[in-house]
C-alpha positions in Angstrom: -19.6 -9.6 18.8 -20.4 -7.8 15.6 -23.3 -6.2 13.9 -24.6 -7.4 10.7 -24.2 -5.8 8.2 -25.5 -4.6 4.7 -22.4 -3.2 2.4 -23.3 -1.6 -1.2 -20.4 0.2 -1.4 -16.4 -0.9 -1.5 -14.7 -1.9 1.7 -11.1 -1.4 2.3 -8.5 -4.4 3.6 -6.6 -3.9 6.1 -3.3 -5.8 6.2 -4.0 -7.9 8.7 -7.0 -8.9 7.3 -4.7 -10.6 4.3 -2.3 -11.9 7.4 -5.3 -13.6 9.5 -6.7 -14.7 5.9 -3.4 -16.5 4.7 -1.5 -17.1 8.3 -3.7 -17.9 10.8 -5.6 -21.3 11.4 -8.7 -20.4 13.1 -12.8 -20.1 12.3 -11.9 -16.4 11.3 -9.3 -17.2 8.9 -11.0 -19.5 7.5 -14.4 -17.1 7.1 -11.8 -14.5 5.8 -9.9 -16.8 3.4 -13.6 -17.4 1.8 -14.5 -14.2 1.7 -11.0 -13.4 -0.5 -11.7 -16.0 -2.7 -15.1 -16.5 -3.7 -16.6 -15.9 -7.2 -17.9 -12.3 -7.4 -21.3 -12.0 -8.4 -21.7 -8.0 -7.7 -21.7 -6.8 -3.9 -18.5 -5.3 -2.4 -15.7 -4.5 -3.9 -12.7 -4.8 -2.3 -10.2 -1.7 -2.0 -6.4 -2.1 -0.6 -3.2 -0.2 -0.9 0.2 -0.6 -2.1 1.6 0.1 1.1 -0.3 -3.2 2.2 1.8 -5.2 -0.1 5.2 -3.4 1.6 3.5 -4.9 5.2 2.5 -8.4 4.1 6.3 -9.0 2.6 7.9 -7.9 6.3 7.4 -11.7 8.2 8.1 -13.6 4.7 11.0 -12.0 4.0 12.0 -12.8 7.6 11.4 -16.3 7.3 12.4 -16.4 4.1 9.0 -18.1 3.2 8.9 -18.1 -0.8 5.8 -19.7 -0.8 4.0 -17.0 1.0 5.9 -13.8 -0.9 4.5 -15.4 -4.1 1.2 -15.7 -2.5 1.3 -11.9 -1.6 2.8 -10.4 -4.5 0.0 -12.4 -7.0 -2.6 -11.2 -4.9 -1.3 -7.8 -5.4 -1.3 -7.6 -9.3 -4.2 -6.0 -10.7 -7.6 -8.0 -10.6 -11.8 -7.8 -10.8 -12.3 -8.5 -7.2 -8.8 -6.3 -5.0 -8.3 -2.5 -6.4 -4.6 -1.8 -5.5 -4.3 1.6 -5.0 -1.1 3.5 -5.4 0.5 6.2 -2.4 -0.1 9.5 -3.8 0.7 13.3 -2.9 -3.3 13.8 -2.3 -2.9 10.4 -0.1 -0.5 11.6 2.1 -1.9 15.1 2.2 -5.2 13.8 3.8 -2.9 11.4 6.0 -1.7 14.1 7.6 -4.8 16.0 7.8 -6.6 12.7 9.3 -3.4 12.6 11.9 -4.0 16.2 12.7 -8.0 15.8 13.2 -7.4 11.9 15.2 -4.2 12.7 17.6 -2.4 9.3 18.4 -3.2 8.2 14.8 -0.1 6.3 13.2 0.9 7.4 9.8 0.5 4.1 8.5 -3.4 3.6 10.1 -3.5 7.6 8.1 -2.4 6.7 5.0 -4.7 3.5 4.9 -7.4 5.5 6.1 -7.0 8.4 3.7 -6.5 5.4 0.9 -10.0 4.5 1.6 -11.7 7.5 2.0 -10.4 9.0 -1.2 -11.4 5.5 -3.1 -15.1 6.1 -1.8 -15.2 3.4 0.6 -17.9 3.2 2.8 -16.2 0.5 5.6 -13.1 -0.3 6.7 -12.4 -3.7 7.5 -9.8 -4.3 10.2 -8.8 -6.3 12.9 -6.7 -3.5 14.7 -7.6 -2.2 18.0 -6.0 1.4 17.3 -9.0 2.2 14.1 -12.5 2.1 15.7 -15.8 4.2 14.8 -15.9 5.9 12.2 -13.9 8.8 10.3 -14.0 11.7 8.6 -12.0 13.7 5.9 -12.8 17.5 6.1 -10.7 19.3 2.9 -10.6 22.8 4.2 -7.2 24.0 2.4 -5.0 23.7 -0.9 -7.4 24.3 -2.6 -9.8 21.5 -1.8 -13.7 21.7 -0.2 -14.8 22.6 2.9 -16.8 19.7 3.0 -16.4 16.7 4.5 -16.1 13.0 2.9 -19.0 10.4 3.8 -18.1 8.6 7.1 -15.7 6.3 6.3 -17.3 3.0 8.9 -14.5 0.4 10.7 -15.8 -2.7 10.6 -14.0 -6.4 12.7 -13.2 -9.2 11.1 -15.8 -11.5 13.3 -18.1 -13.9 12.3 -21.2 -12.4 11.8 -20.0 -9.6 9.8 -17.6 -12.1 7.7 -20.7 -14.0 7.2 -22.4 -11.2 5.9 -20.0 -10.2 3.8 -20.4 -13.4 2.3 -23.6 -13.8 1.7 -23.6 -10.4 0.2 -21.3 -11.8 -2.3 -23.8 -14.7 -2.9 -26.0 -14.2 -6.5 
């Protein structure tokens, strides 16, 4: 069960927080499908990356669903409420050094991970077993700090966080 929660800051989506949100049928979806829709009034802003978009298309394109790859690809445009952030050079260079610090890390979990850390987010909201706790970015070469980023917090996609989320979105 999860912790409540108080979130100032931006949160990164995971992509399977868009997949239990639009695919699923269950009390979490539907929590989730709220909390990606509702009228923003302040509170969290919502961070995700491109390469999200490149794993949401994967069972659509399978299934040749049209429906859903329209669904995805509009969500994925720019917008007040999901900052799409693009795979850069710095991105992939703090993948690596998150894949170096974290052994058994998965590039994909790094580059999400480093996605949100650069973009300041303070939790990480994902439904996948292999990202728990909490992370770090220390910059100790090329020219970057020696300092670390602010812990980067993995939060689950349960209903008491869900809930809030929501009511932090509430005016």
């Amino acid at each position: 069960m999860g912790r409540l929660i108080q979130v100032d800051g931006r949160i990164y989506l995971d992509t399977n927080i868009f997949i239990a949100a639009y695919e699923w049928k269950d009390e979490i979806a539907d929590h989730l499908f709220k909390l990606l829709t509702a009228k923003r009034f302040g509170g969290p802003t919502f961070v995700s990356s491109q390469l999200t978009l490149a794993e949401l298309l994967v069972s659509p394109y399978r299934r040749k669903d049209e429906g859903l790859i329209g669904t995805y690809e509009r969500l994925f445009v720019k917008s007040d409420w999901l900052n799409v952030l693009p795979v850069t050079r710095s991105t992939l260079r703090y993948a690596a050094i998150l894949r170096a610090d974290y052994r058994g890390m998965k590039l994909p979990d790094a580059i999400h991970l480093s996605t949100a850390i650069g973009a300041n987010c303070s939790h990480f909201l994902s439904g996948d077993q292999g990202i728990k706790g909490e992370y770090n970015l220390r910059l100790p070469f090329h020219g970057e700090t020696d300092q670390e980023s602010s812990a980067l917090i993995v939060i689950r996609p349960d209903v008491p966080t869900l809930t809030s989320l929501l009511k932090s979105l509430a005016p």
